[in-house]
C-alpha positions in Angstrom: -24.1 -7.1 0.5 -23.6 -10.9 1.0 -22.1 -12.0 4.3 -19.0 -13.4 4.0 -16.8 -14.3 6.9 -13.1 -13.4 6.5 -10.6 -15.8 7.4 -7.7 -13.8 5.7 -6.9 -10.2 6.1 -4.5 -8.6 3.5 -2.5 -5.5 4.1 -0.7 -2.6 2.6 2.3 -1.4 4.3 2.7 2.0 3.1 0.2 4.8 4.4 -1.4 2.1 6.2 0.9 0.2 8.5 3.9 2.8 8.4 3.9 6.5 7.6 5.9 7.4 4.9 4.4 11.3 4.7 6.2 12.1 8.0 9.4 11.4 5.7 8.6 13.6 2.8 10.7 16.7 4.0 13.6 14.3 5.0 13.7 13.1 1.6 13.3 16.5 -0.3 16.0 18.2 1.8 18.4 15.6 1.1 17.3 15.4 -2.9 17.5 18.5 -3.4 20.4 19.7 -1.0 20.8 23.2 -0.7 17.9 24.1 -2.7 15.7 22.8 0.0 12.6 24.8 1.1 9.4 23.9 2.5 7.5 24.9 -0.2 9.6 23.1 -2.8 9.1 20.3 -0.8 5.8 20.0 -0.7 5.3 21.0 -4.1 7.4 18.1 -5.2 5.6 15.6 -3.2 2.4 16.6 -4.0 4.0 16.7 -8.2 5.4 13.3 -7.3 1.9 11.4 -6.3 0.2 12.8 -9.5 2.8 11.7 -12.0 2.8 8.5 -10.0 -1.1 8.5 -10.3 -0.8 9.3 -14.1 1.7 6.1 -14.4 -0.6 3.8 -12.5 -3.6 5.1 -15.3 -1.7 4.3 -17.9 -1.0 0.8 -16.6 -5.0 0.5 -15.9 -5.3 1.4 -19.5 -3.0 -1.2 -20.4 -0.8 1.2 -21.8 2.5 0.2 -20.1 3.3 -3.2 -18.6 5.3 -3.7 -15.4 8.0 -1.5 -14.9 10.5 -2.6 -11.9 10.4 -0.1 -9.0 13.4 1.5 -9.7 12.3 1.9 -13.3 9.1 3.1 -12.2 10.5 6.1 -9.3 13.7 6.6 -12.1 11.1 8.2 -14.6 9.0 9.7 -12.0 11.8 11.7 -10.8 12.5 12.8 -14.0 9.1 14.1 -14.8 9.0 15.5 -11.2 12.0 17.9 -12.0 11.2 18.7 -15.2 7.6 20.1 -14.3 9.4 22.2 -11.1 12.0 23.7 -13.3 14.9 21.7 -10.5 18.0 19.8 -11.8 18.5 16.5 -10.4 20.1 13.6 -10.8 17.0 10.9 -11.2 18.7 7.9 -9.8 20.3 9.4 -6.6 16.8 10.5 -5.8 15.4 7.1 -6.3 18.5 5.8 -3.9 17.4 8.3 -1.4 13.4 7.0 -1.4 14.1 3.7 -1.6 16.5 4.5 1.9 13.6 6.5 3.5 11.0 4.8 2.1 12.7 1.6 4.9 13.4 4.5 7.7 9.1 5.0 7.6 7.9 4.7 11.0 4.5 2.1 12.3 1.5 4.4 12.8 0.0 4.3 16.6 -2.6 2.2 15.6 -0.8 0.0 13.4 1.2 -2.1 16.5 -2.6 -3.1 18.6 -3.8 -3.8 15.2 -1.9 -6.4 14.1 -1.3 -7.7 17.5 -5.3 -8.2 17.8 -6.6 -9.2 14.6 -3.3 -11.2 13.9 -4.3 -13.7 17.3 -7.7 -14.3 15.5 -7.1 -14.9 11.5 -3.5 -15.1 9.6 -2.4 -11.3 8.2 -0.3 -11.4 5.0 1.4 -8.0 3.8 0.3 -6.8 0.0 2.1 -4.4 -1.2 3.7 -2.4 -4.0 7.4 -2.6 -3.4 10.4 -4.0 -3.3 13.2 -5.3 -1.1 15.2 -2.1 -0.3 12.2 0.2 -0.2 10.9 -2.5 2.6 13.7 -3.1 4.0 13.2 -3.8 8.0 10.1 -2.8 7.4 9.1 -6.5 6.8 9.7 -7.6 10.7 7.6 -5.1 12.2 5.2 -7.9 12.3 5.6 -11.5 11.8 3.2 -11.5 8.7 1.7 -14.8 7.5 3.1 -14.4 4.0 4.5 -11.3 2.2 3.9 -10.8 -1.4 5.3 -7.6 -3.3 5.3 -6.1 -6.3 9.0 -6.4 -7.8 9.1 -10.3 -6.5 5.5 -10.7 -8.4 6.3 -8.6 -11.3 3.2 -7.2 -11.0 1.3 -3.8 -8.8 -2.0 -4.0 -7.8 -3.1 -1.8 -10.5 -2.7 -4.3 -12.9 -6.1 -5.2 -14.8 -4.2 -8.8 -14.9 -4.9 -9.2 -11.3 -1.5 -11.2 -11.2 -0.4 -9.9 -7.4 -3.3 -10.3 -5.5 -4.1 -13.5 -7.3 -1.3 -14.9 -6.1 -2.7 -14.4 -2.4 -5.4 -16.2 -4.1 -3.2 -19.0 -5.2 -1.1 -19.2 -2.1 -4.5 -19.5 0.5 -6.9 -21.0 -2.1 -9.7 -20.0 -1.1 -12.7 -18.2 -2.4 -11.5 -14.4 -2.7 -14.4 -13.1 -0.7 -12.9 -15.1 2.6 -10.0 -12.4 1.9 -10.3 -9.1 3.4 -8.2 -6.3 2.0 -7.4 -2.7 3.5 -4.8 0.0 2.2 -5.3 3.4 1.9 -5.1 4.1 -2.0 -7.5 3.8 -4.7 -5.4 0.8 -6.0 -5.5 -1.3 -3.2 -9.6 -0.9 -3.3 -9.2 -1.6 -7.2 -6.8 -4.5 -7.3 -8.5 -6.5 -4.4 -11.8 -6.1 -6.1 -10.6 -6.8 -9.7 -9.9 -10.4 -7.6 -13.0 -10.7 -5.8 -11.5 -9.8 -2.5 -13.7 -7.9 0.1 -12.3 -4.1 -0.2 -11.7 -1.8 2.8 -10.8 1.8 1.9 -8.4 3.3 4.6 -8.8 6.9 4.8 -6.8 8.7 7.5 -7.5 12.1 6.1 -11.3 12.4 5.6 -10.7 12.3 1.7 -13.6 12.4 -0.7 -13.7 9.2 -3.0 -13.8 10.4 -6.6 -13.4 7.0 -8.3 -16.3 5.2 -9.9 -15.9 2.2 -8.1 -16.2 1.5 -4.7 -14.6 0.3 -1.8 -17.2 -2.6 0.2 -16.1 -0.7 3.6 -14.2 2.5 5.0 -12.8 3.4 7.9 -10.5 6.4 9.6 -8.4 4.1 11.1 -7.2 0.5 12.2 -8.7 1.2 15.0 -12.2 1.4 13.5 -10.7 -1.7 10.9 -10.3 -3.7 13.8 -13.7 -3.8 15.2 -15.0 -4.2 11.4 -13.2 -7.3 11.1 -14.4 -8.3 14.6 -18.1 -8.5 13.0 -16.8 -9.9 10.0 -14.6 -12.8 11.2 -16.2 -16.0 11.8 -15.0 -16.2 15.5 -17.1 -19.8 15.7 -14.6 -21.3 12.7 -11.3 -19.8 14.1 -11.7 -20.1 17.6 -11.5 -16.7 19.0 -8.0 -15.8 20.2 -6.6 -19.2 19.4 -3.6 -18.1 17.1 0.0 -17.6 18.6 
């Protein structure tokens, strides 16, 4: 692989910054109310990322065009009860996500991550969402730039490449100066469908079953950090110049 030093690290928020699994029993106990059981929980969630997964396909396939985020978790939900046999009520459960989805809390390593590589290069937030599902979420760091689905009309899924080419647009630079980490297939897809270098985040020793490929993985931002430490061009940035 070519050498290419980063001067512009992109990152996902969800299941990368913030942990939004730690809210999945908070979220199915108030969905479904007294129905609630840890195993119906879990089932759901676990029914909830492959319908989600099967709507992303279908957008890679060009089969369905953007769909706003409440569109999107509206039908999801729908799906999501129909398959488990549970009456619900589609759009209070996307109210309820959307609510917890902002109540997600920063990983340990997400804090010294940003902190470090942030004094070193600018760090922009990517990310498919929108405004009430990121709610405070947004301050946790003071990001170089923030660019979201809803506001882009686009996820990063799209074989239109139209979100992460607007980081493109906004830095203008060549997309391999752009590092980009998250921790789903999408965010190694979408960065790479724009040229970006690709880093694969996977927390929970997963097996990658796609056939393309990330350029880098790590376990944490721990081990992202001392990646981009060999990757940044220290000499162009000056070190630890950035306040």
């Amino acid at each position: 692989m070519d050498y290419t030093p980063v001067k512009i690290v992109s990152v996902d928020m969800f299941q990368t910054l913030v942990d939004l699994e730690q809210r999945r029993h908070a979220i199915w106990r108030e969905i479904l109310d007294g129905r609630y059981t840890r195993e119906r929980a879990e089932a759901a969630w676990q029914t909830g990322k492959e319908v989600l997964s099967e709507i992303f396909n279908a957008i890679i396939a060009g089969e369905k065009t953007f769909i706003p985020m409440r569109g999107l978790f509206k039908q999801c939900f729908s799906i999501i009860f129909e398959r488990l046999g549970v009456a619900g009520d589609p759009d209070r459960a996307v109210d309820i996500l959307r609510r917890q989805h902002s109540l997600s809390r920063p990983f340990e390593d997400a804090p010294g991550f940003l902190d470090t590589i942030g004094r070193i290069v600018p760090i922009c937030l990517t990310s498919d969402t929108d405004h009430p599902m990121l709610g405070s979420l947004k301050d946790i760091y003071p990001f170089d730039q923030v660019f979201i689905s809803e506001e882009i009309r686009s996820y990063k899924v799209d074989p239109a490449g139209k979100l992460f080419n607007a980081v493109l647009g906004h830095y203008n630079l060549p997309a391999r100066h752009i590092f980009h980490i998250g921790d789903a297939a999408a965010d190694v897809y979408g960065a790479a469908c724009a040229g970006m270098q690709t880093c694969w985040l996977n927390r929970n020793d997963s097996r990658w079953c796609y056939d393309f490929m990330p350029d880098f993985e790590v376990s944490g931002l721990v081990e992202a950090e001392e990646l981009l430490r060999t990757l940044i061009d220290v000499s162009e940035t000056g070190g630890l110049q950035r306040t």
